[in-house]
C-alpha positions in Angstrom: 116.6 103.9 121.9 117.6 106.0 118.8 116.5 109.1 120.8 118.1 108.5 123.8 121.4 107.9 121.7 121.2 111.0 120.4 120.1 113.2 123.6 123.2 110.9 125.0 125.6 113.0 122.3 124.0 116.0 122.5 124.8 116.3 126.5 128.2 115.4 125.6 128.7 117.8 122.8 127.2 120.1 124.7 129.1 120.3 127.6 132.4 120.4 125.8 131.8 123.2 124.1 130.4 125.1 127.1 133.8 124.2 128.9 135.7 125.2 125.7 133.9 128.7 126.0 134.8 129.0 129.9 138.6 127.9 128.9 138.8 130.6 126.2 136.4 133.3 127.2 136.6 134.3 130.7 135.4 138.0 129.9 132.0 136.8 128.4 128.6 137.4 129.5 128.3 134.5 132.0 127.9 136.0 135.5 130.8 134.8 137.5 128.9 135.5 141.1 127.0 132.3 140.8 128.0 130.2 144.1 124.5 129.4 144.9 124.4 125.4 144.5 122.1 124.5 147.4 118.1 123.6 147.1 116.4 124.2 150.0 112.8 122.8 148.9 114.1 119.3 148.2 110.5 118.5 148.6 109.1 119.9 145.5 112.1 118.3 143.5 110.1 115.9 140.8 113.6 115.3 138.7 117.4 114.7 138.6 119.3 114.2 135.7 122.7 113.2 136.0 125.2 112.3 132.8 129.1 111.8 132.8 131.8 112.1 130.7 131.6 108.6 129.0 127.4 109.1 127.7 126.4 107.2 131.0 123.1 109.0 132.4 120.8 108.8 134.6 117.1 110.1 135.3 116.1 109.7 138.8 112.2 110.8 138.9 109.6 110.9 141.4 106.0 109.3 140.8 104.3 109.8 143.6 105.0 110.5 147.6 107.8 108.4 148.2 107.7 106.9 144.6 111.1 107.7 142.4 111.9 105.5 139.7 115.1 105.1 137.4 115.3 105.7 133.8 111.5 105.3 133.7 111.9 101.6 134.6 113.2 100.5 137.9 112.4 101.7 141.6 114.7 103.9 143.2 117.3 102.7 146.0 115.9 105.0 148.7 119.2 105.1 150.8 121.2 106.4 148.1 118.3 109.2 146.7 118.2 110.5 150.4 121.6 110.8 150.4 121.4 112.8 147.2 118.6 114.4 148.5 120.7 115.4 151.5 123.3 116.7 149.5 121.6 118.8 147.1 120.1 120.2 149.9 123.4 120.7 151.8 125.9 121.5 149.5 127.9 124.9 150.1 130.5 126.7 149.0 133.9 126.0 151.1 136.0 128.2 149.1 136.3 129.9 145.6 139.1 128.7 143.7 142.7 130.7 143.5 142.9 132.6 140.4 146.2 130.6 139.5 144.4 127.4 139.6 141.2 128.2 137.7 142.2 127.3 134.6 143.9 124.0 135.5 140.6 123.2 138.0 138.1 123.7 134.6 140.2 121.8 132.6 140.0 118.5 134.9 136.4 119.4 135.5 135.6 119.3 131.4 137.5 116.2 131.5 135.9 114.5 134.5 133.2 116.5 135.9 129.3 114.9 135.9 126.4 117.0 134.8 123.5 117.5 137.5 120.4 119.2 136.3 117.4 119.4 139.5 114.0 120.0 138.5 111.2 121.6 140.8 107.5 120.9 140.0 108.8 119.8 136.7 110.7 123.2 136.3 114.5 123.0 135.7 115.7 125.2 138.7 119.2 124.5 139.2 122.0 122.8 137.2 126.0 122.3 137.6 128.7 119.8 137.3 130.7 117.8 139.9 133.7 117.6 139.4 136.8 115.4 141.4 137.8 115.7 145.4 140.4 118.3 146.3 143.8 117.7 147.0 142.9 117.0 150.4 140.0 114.8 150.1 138.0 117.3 151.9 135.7 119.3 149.6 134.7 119.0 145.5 135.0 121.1 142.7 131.7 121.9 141.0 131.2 124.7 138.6 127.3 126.0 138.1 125.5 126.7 135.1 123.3 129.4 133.8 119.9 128.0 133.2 119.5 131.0 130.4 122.7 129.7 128.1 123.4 126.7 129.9 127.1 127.9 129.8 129.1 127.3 132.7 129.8 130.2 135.4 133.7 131.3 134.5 134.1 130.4 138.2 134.2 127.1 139.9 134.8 126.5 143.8 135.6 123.8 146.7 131.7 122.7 147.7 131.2 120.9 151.0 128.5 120.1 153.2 129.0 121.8 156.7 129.9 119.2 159.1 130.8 116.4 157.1 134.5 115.4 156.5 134.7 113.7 152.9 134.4 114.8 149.2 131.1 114.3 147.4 131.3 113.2 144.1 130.5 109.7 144.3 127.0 110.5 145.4 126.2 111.8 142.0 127.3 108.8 140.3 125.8 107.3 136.8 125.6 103.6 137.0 121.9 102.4 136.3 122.3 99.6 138.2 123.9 101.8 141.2 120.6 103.5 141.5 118.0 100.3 141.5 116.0 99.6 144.4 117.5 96.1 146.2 114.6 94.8 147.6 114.2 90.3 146.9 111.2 90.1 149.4 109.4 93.1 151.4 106.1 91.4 153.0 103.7 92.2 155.9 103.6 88.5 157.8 99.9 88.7 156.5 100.2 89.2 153.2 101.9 85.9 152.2 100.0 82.8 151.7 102.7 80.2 151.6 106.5 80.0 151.3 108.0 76.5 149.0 111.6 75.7 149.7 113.2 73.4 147.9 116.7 71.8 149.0 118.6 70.6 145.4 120.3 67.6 146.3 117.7 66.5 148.9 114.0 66.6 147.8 113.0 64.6 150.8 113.9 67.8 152.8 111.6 70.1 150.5 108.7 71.3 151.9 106.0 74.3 152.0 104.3 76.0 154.1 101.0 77.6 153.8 98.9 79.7 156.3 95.5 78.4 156.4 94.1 81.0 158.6 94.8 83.0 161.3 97.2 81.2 164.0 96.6 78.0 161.4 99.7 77.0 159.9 100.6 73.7 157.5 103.7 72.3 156.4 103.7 69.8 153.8 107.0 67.5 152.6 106.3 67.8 149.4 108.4 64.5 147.9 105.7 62.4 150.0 102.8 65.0 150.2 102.8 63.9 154.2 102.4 66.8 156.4 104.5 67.7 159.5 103.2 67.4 162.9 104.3 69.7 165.7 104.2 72.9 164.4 105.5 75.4 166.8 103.5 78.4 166.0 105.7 80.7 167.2 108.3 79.5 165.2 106.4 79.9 161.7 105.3 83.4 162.9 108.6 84.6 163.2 109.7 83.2 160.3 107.0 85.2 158.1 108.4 88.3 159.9 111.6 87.9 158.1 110.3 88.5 155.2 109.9 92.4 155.8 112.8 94.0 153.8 115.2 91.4 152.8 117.7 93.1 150.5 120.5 91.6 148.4 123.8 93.3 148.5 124.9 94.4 145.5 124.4 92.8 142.1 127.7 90.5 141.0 130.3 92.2 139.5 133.1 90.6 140.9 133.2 88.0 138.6 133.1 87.3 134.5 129.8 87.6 132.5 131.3 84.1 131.8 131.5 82.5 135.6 127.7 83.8 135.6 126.9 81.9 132.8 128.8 78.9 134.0 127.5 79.5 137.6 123.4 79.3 136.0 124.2 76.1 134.0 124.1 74.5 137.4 121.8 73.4 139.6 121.3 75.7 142.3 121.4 74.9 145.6 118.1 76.3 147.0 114.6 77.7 145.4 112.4 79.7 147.0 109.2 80.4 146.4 106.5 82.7 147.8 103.0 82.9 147.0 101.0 86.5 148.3 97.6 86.4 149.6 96.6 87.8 146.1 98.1 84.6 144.3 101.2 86.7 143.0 104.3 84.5 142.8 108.0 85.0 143.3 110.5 82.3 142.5 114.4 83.4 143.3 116.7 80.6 142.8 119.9 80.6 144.8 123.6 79.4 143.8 126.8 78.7 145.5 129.1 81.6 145.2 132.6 81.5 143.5 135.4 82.5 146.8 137.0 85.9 147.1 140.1 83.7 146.3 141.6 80.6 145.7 143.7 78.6 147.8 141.8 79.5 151.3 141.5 76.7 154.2 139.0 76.0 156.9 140.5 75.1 160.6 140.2 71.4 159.6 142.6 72.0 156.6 140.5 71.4 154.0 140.0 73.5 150.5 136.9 76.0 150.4 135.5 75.8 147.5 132.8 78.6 148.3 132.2 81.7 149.5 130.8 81.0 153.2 130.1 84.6 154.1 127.8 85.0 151.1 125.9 83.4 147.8 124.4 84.4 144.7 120.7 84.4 143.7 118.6 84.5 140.1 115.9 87.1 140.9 112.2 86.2 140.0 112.9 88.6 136.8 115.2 86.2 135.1 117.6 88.5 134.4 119.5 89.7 137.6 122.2 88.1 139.2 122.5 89.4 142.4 124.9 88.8 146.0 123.2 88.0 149.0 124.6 87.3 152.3 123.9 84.6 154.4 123.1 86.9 157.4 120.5 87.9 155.9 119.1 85.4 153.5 120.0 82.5 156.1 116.8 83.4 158.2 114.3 82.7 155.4 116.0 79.0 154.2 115.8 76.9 157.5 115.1 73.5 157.7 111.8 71.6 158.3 113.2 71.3 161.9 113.3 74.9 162.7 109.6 74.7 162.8 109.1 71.7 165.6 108.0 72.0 168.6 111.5 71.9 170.6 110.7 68.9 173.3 112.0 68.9 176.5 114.7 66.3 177.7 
């Protein structure tokens, strides 16, 4: 932790002087041609470092064919690496900066600019700093570095990517939790051996499922221990199917560190559990969310209380506190029901 702290200050430290060098010495040594910002190999890129203005950072790093992890600990989101990815790759120059402006441009990028260093094979092959939109919202000022001093170019430009109308800053962004993979539940329909819901409020509605065997399917109430008769088959096979990517949205930050703690003091309304063919176990526990505001009514007039669009779950780690929709996680908390046979009036 010590270490980090201090790489943390030395990236800082660092990149202030170099833009007090590009302020104050634009005849030095630095070659001021340097426009090329692009990596065409994104394949053979192993590493990307990325650190802002505030000591936040970021190391995004591959571990094996479509393996990246961040900060050595988490998985990667994949969505928003390709999109980096794509980028990187992308990235051109639009226009080079008027010679009026330059010195106002490096200014805002020494104040706000992120540092982006790209490694090949291990290999530190390109680096430069993002800096804020243009006035427009259509291109982004970056500034490139010499990988000899690690100076800034004396020049900075507009980057774009060729076909796309936006700026490009906020795909190199910092937060750690930004950059975590999202995935609750990613199962093959084989590889789980049973799936225990349980209804807080209403044990006699818990139950669990187990699959004995190949098209051989129990459910079990499990306040009585009776099992359920009628299985629709069908029915419990596409309900193991849902558990193929099942993502939460985002964690919670739209309310208090102390509504969270207030929130897991409860009892939560749901608990899932699923057990994998290898006896592996994952309990996420699911809580009514707080509403996106206060005095809101239903069409009967009455108050809601909570969020009906989406919820908030404990992930089988303890630790994160995450948002979930009900489109999505709705699917895998039905009702014993769901799985009778339907019969025919």
């Amino acid at each position: 932790m010590k270490r980090n702290r201090v790489a943390i200050i030395l990236v800082i430290i660092l990149g202030a002087v170099s833009f007090w060098f590009v302020i104050n010495n634009h005849n030095g040594t630095i070659k001021e041609t340097l426009r090329d910002f692009a990596v065409a190999d994104t394949a053979s890129i192993t590493k990307i470092f990325l650190a802002n203005k505030n000591g936040n950072t970021v190391t995004l790093e591959r571990k094996g064919p479509g393996r990246w992890t961040v900060n050595g600990k988490y998985s990667v989101r994949m969505d928003a690496l390709k999109t980096l990815l794509v980028t990187i790759k992308k990235v051109d120059v639009k226009e080079p900066i008027g010679k009026n402006a330059v010195d106002n441009v490096i200014k805002r990028l020494a104040a706000k600019a992120i540092r982006c260093e790209i490694y090949q094979n291990d290999k530190l092959t390109k680096a430069y700093y993002v800096g804020t939109e243009t006035q427009d919202a259509s291109g982004t000022y970056m500034i490139l570095m010499d990988l000899k001093t690690m100076l800034p170019s004396a020049k900075p430009f507009v980057t774009y990517i060729p076909g796309f109308d936006g700026y490009l800053t906020t795909r190199y962004f910092t937060e750690e939790k930004g950059w975590r993979d999202r995935t609750v539940f990613n199962y093959n329909p084989n590889e789980i051996k049973s799936v225990k819901l349980e209804i807080i409020g209403k044990p006699e509605n818990n139950y669990e499922l187990t699959v004995k065997g190949n098209n051989d399917y129990q459910i079990k109430m499990t306040a009585t221990n009776k099992l359920v008769s009628d299985i629709d088959t069908l029915a419990v096979k596409q309900y193991l199917s849902y558990f193929q990517q099942i993502n939460f949205e985002s964690f919670e930050v739209s309310i208090t560190q102390l509504q969270i703690d207030s929130t897991l003091k409860c009892q939560p309304i749901n608990i899932l559990t699923v057990t994998d063919a290898k006896g592996a176990v994952s309990k996420t526990k699911f809580y009514s969310r707080w509403p996106r505001r206060h005095g809101l009514f239903d069409e009967t007039g009455k108050e809601i209380v909570y969020d009906t669009d989406r919820l908030d779950a404990l992930l089988d780690n303890g630790k994160d506190f995450v948002m979930c929709q009900y489109y999505v996680f709705g699917k895998i908390l039905p009702p014993v029901e769901y799985f009778l046979k339907k019969r025919r009036k």
